[in-house]
C-alpha positions as CSV (number, residue, x, y, z in Angstrom):
1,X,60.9,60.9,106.5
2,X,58.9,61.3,103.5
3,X,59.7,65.1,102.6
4,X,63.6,64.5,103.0
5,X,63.2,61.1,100.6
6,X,60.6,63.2,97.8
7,X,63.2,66.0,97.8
8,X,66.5,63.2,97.3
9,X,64.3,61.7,94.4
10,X,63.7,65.1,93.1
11,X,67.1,65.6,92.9
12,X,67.9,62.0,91.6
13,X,65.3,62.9,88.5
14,X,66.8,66.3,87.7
15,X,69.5,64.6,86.0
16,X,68.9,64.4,82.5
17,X,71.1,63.2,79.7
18,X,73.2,65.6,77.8
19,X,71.5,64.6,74.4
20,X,67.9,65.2,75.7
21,X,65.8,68.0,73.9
22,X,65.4,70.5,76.4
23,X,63.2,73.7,76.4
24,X,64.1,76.9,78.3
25,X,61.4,79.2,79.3
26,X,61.8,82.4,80.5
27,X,58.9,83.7,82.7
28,X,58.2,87.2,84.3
29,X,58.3,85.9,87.3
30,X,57.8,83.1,90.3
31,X,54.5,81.3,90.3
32,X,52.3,80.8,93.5
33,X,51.7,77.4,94.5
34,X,51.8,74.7,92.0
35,X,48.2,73.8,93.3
36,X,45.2,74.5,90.6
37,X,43.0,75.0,93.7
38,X,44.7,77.5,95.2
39,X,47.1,79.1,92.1
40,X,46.0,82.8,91.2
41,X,49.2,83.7,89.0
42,X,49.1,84.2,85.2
43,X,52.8,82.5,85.3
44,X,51.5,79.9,87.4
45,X,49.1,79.5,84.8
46,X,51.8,79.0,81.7
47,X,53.4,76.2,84.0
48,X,49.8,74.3,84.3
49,X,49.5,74.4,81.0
50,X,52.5,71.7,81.0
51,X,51.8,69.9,83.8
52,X,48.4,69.5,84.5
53,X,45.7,68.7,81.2
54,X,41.8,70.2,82.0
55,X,38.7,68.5,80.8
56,X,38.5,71.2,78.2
57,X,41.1,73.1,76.1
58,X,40.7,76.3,74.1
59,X,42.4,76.7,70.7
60,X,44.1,79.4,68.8
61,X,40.5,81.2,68.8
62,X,39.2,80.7,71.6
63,X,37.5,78.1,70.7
64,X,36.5,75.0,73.5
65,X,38.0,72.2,72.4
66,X,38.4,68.3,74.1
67,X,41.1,67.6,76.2
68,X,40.4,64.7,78.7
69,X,36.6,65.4,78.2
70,X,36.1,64.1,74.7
71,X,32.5,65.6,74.4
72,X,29.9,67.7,76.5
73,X,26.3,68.3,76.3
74,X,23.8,70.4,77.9
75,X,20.5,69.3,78.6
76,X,17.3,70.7,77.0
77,X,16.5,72.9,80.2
78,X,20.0,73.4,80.3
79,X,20.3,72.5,83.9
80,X,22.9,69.5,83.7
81,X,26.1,69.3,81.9
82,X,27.2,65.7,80.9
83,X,30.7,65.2,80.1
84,X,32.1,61.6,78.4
85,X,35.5,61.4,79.5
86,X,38.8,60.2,77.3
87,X,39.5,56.3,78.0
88,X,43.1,55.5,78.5
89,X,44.4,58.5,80.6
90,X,47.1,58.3,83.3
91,X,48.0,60.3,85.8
92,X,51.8,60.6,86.2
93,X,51.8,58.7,89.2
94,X,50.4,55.5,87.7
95,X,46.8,56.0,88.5
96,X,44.0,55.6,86.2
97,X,41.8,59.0,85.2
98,X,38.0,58.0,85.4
99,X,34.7,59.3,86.4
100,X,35.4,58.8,90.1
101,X,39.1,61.1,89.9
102,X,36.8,63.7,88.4
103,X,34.2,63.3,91.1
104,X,36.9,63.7,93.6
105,X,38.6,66.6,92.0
106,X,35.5,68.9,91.7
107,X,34.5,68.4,95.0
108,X,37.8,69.1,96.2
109,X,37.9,72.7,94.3
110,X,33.9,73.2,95.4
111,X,34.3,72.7,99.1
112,X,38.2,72.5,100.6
113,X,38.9,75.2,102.9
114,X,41.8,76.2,100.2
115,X,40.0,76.6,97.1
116,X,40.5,79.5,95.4
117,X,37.8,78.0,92.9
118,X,34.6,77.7,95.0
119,X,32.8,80.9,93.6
120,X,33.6,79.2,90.1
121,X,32.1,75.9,90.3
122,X,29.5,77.0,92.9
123,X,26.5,77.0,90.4
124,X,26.9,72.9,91.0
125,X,24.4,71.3,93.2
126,X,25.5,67.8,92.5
127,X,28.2,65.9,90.9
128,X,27.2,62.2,89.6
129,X,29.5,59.1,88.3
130,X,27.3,57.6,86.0
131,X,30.0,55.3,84.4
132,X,33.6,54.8,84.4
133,X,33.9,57.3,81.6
134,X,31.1,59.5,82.2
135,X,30.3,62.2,84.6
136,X,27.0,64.6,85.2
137,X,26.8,67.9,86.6
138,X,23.5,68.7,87.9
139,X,23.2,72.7,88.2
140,X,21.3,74.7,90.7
141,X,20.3,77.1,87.9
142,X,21.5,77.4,84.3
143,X,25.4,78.6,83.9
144,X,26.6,79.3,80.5
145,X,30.0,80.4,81.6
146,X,30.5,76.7,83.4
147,X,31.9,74.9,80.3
148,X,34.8,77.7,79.5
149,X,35.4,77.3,83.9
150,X,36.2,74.0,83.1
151,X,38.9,75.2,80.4
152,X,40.7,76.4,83.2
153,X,42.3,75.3,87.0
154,X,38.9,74.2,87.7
155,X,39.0,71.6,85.2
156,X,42.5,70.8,85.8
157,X,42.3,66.8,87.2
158,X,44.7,65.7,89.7
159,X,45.7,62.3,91.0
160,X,43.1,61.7,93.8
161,X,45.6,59.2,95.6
162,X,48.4,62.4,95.2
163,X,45.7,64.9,96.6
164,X,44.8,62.3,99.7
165,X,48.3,61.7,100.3
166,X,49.0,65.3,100.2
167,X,46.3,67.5,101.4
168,X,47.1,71.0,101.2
169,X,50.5,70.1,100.6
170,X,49.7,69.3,97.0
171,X,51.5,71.8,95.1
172,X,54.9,71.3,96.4
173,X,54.8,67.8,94.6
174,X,52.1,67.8,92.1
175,X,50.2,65.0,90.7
176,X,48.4,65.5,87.1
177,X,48.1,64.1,83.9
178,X,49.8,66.5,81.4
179,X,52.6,65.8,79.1
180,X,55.5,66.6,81.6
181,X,55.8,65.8,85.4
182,X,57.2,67.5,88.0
183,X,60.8,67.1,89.2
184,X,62.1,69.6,90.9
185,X,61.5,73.4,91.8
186,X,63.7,76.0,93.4
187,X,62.0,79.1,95.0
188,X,62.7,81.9,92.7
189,X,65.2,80.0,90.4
190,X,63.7,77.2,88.2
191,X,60.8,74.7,87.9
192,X,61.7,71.5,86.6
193,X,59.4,69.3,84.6
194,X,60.1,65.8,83.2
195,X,58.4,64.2,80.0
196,X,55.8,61.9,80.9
197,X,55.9,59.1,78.8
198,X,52.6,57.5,79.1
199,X,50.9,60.6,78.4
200,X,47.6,60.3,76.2
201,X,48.9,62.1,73.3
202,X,52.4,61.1,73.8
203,X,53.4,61.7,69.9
204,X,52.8,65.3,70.1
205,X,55.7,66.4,72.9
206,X,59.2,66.4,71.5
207,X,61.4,68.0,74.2
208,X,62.1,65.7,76.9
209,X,62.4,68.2,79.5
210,X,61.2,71.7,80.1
211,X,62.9,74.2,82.9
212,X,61.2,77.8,83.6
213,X,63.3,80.4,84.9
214,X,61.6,83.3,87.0
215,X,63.3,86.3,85.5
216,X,61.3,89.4,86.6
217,X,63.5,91.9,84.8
218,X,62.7,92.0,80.6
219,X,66.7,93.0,79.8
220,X,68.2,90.5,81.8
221,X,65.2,88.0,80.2
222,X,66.1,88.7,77.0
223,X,69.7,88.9,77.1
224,X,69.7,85.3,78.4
225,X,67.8,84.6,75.1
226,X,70.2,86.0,72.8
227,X,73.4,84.1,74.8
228,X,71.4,80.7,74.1
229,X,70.3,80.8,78.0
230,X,66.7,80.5,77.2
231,X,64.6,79.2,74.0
232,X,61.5,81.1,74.5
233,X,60.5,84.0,76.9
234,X,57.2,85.8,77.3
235,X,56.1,89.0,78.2
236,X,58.7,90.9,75.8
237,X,58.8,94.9,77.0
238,X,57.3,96.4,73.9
239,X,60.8,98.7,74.0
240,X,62.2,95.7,73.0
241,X,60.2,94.3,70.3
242,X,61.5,96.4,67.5
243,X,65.8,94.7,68.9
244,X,63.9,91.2,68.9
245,X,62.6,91.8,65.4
246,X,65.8,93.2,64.0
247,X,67.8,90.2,65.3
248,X,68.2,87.3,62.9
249,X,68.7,84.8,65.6
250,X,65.3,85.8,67.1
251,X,61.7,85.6,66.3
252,X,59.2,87.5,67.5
253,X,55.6,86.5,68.1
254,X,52.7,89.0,68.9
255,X,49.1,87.4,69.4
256,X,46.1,89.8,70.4
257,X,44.9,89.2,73.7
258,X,42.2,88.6,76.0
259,X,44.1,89.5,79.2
260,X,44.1,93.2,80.1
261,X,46.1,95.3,82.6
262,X,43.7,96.5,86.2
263,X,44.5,98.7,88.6
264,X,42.2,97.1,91.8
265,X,40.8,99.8,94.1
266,X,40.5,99.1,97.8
267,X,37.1,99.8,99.2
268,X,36.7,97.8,102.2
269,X,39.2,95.8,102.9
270,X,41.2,97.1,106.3
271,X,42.2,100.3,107.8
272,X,43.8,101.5,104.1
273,X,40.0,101.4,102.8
274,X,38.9,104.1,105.2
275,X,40.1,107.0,104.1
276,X,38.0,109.2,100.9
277,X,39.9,107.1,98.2
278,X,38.2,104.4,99.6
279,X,35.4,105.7,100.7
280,X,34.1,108.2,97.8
281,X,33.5,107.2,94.2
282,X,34.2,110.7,93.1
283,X,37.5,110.6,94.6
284,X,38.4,107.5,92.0
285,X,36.8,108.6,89.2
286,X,39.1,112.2,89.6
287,X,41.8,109.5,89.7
288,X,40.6,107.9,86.6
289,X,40.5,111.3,85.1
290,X,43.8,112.0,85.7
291,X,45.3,108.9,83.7
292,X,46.0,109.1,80.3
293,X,45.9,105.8,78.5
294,X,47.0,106.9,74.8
295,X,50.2,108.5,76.8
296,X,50.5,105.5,78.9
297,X,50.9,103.6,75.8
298,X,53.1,105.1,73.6
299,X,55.5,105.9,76.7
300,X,55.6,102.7,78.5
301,X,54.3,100.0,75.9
302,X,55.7,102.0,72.7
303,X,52.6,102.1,71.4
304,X,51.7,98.2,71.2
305,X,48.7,97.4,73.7
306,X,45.4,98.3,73.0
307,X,43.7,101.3,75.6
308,X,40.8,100.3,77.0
309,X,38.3,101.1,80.2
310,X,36.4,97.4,80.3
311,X,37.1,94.1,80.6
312,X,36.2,93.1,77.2
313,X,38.8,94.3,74.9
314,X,37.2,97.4,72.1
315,X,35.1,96.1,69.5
316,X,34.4,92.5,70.9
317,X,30.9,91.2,71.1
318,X,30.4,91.9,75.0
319,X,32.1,95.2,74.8
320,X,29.9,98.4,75.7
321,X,30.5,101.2,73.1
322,X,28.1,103.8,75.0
323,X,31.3,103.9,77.3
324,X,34.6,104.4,75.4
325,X,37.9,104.4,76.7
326,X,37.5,108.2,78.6
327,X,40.5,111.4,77.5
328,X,42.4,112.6,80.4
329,X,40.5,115.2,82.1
330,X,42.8,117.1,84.1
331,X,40.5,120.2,85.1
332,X,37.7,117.0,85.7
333,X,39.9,115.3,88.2
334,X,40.1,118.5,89.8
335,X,36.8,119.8,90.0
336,X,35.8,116.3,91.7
337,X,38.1,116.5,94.4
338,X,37.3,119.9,95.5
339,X,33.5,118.4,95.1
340,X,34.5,115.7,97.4
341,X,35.9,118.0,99.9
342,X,39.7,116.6,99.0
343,X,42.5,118.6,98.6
344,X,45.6,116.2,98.1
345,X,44.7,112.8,98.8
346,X,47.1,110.2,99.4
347,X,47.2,106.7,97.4
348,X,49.5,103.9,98.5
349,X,50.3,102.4,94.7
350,X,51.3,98.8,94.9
351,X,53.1,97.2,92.5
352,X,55.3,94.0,91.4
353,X,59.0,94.9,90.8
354,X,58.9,94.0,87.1
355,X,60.0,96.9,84.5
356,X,56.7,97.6,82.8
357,X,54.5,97.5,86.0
358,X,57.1,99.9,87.9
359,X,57.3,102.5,85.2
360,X,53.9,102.2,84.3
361,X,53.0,103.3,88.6
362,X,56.0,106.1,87.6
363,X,53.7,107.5,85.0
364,X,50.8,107.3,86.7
365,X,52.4,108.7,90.3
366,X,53.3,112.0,87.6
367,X,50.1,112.3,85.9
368,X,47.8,111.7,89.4
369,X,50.1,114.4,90.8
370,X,49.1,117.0,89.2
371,X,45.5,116.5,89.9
372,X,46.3,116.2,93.4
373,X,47.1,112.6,94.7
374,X,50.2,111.7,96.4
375,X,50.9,108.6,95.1
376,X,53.3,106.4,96.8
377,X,55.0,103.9,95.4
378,X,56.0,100.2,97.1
379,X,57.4,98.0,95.1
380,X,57.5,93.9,95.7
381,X,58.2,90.4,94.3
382,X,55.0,89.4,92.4
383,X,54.1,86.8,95.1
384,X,54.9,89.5,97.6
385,X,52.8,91.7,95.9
386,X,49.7,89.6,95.6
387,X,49.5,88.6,99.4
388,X,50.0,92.3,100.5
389,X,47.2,92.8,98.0
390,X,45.6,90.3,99.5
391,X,46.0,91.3,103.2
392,X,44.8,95.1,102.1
393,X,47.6,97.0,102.6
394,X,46.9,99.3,99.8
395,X,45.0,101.7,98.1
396,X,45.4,101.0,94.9
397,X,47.2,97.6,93.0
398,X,48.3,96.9,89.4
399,X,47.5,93.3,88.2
400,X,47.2,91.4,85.0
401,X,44.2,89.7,84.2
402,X,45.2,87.0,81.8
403,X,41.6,86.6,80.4
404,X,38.5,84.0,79.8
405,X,37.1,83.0,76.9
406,X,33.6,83.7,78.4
407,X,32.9,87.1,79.4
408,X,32.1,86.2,83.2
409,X,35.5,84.7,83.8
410,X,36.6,88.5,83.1
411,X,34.5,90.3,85.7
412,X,33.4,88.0,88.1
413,X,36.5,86.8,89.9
414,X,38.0,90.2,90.3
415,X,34.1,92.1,91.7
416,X,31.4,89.5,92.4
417,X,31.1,90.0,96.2
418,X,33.1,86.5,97.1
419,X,35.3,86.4,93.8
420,X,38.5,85.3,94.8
421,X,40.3,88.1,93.5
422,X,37.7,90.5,94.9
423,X,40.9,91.5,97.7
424,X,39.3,95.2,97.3
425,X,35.8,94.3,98.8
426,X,33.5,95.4,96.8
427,X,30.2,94.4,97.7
428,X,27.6,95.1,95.6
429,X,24.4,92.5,96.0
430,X,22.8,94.1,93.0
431,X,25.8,94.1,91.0
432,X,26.0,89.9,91.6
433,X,22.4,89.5,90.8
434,X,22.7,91.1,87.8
435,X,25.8,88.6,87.1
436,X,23.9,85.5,88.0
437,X,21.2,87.1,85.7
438,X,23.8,87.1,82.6
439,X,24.9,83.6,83.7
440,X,21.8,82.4,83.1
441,X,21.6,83.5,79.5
442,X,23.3,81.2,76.5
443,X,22.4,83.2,73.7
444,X,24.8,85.6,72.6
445,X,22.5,88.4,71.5
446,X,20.4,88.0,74.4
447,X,23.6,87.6,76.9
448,X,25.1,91.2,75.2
449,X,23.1,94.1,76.9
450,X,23.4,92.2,80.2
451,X,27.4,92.5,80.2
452,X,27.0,95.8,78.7
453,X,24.8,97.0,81.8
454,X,27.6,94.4,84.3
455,X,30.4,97.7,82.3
456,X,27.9,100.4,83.3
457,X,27.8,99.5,86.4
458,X,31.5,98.8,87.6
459,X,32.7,102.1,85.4
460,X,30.0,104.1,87.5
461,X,31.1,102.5,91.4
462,X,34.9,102.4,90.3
463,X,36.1,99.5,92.3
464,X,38.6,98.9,89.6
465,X,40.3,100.8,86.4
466,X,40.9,98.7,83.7
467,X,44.1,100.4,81.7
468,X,44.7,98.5,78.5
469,X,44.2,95.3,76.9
470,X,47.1,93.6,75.9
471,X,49.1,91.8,72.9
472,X,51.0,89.0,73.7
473,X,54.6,89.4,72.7
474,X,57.0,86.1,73.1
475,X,60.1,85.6,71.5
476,X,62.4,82.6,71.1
477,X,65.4,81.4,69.2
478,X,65.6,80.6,65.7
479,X,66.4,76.6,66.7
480,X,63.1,76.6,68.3
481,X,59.9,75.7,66.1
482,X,56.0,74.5,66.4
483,X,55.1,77.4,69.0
484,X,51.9,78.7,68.6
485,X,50.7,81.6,70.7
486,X,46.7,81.8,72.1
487,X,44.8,84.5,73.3
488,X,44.9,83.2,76.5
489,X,49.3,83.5,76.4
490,X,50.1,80.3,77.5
491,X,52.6,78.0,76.3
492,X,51.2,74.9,75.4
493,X,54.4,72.2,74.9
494,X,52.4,70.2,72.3
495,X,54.3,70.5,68.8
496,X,57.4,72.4,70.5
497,X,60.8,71.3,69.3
498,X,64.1,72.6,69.9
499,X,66.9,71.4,67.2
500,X,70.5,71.8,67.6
């Protein structure tokens, strides 16, 4: 009986008064289970941000601020983390946030069959309560990145009574303690999410309820902005940004970004990892060769994303400038594949049915042809898209990365040997030590040639191709006001108002 009553209560919430302040958001497409241990999606992500408050935030520049941690320290051998927690925080079932909820939390995402977030928390030997408010992570070795992890799902805290009650089930009825709570959600139509009003920082949320429409297709995204549909979409198609800007109802935002566009190569992962693509190096890097990025820019992205060949964007301080973003290299590409005893080689391209993504594999199916790949397109919902992705059925995959504030959340998750996006399989045992070597390292000048040698050595095996970095482009109507876009491209609701 209890699914049938917590869908009838659902319903019962998702009435709202007429006069309510409501905000409208317009997303690219359907998240993956409201769950923080198991969510992968960037638009899952940008629905968290909402819902579910982390121990730590970041702010407009990346910076790591408090959110229900109020202060962290490291110890002098920098081998336990000690975080005082905020008094006073409810989660939006009632429940009280303290030391023990974190406890139960962090194990959760460390050891539950389901955790997507094991890799990420695994430097952890042991997690102590040492007061209602206080919590200390003892570490099996020192882990700079740990702190920005904790920015992110893994610090996400959820109702231990809601995660007992519901197991696995969690994310179809959400527990947290963010400013809104969920309601209601619709596969492939609309989340709903409900002001909480004993929220910590209650004073700062101004909309009493916030709906986000899956809407993979830009036009029909925007053109439900302009009719007063939606208040705020993201991932504007850069053919549109000039129409947005030119519209006097609309504002466009545009914030530099730390995410950046992949295509993941599979190398071991099922029958579609046997053949040369697969199986040869040079057979990828003639692949590589036969992509141009400036082109891929100004055709698909009209010129407004940043080409790049690493996952730190050009001119940042982990960024390797002994390997700049490569020219296509046509009579290269070729000259590899007759090296590697290839002719025409096949490539399964898969790709989520969004505009940009789809056009984006239409470039890259002409330009890859000419060098000899026959690139076949196949084209599914984003959710689709990342379980076919996960199951192996493809040679190559086009994903966005919506970026860390530390340079191992970049990397790690997408090639270290038992990242849980590493769905190509590349294993590389030296290629993880040399991670866990620049994990180890807090200093910034020390930590630099490390990554730089992690970009050397990825650019040289080719398990992925990292195509550009990209700008975050929102828009939103001229009613709405207090949005600030981050690097990271969520939306945080804090400060958002819509008027009339």
């Amino acid at each position: 009986m209890r699914r049938p009553l917590a869908v009838a209560l659902a319903l019962a919430c998702a009435v709202v008064p007429a006069s309510a302040a409501q905000l409208r958001i317009g997303l690219g497409g359907d998240p993956d289970l409201l769950d923080p241990a198991t969510g992968g999606s960037y638009v899952g992500r940008i629905v968290f941000a909402s819902l579910c408050d982390k121990l730590i935030d970041l702010d407009a520049r990346m910076g790591l601020v408090p959110q229900l941690a109020t202060k962290w320290e490291w110890s002098a051998d920098n081998m336990t983390l000690t975080i005082a927690l905020r008094d006073g925080v409810s989660f939006h079932d009632g429940e009280i946030l303290d030391a023990e909820a974190v406890r139960v939390n962090l194990e959760r995402y460390r050891n539950a069959p389901e955790s997507q977030r094991r890799a990420e928390l695994r430097p952890i030997a042991a997690i102590e309560v040492l007061d209602r408010l206080t919590v200390r992570l003892r570490l099996s070795a020192p882990n700079a990145p740990l702190v920005a992890v904790l920015a992110d799902r893994a610090g996400m805290i959820a109702s231990p009574k809601a995660l007992a009650r519901l197991g696995k089930e969690f994310g179809t009825e959400p527990v947290c303690a963010g400013p809104f709570r969920f309601t209601q959600r619709v596969a492939q139509d609309r989340i709903v999410l409900d002001r909480f009003p004993g929220y910590w920082d209650a004073a700062k949320t101004h909309v009493d309820r916030i709906t986000f429409r899956p809407i993979p297709d830009t036009t029909v995204k925007l053109v439900n902005l302009r009719s007063g549909q939606l208040d705020l979409i993201e991932g504007v198609a850069p053919s549109d940004a000039a129409a947005v800007k030119s519209d006097v109802r609309l504002r466009l935002l545009s914030s530099p970004a730390v995410a950046y566009q992949v295509m993941l190569f599979n190398l071991g992962n099922g029958r579609m990892a046997e053949g040369p693509f697969g199986r040869d190096p040079r057979v990828r890097e003639a692949f590589e060769k036969s992509i141009d990025r400036d082109v891929m820019n100004r055709v698909v992205l009209d010129g407004l994303m940043v080409p790049s060949n690493q996952t730190e964007a050009p001119g940042t301080p982990y960024w390797n400038p002994a390997i700049p973003v490569p020219a296509r290299d046509l009579p290269g590409a070729r000259a590899l594949l007759k090296a590697a005893g290839a002719e025409r080689v096949p490539v399964t391209l898969l790709v989520g049915n969004a505009p940009i993504p789809l056009q984006t594999a239409e470039l890259i199916q002409s330009m890859a042809g000419e060098a000899g790949f026959d690139v076949k397109i196949i084209a599914m919902e984003a959710n689709a898209a990342v379980a076919a992705a996960r199951a192996g059925e493809y040679n190559a995959y086009i994903g966005i990365w919506s970026g860390r504030a530390d340079p191992d959340g970049n990397v790690a998750n997408w090639l270290q040997s038992d990242g849980f996006l590493n769905w190509g399989k590349y294993l590389n045992p030296d290629f993880d030590a040399l991670l866990a070597r620049a994990r180890a390292v807090t200093d910034v000048a020390a930590r630099q040639p490390l990554y730089r040698e992690v970009a050397a050595t990825y650019t040289r095996d080719r398990p992925f191709m990292v195509m550009y970095h990209h700008n975050w482009l929102f828009a939103h109507g001229a009613k709405l006001s207090g949005f600030t876009p981050v690097p990271d491209g969520l939306v945080r609701p804090q400060g958002i108002r819509v008027g009339e």
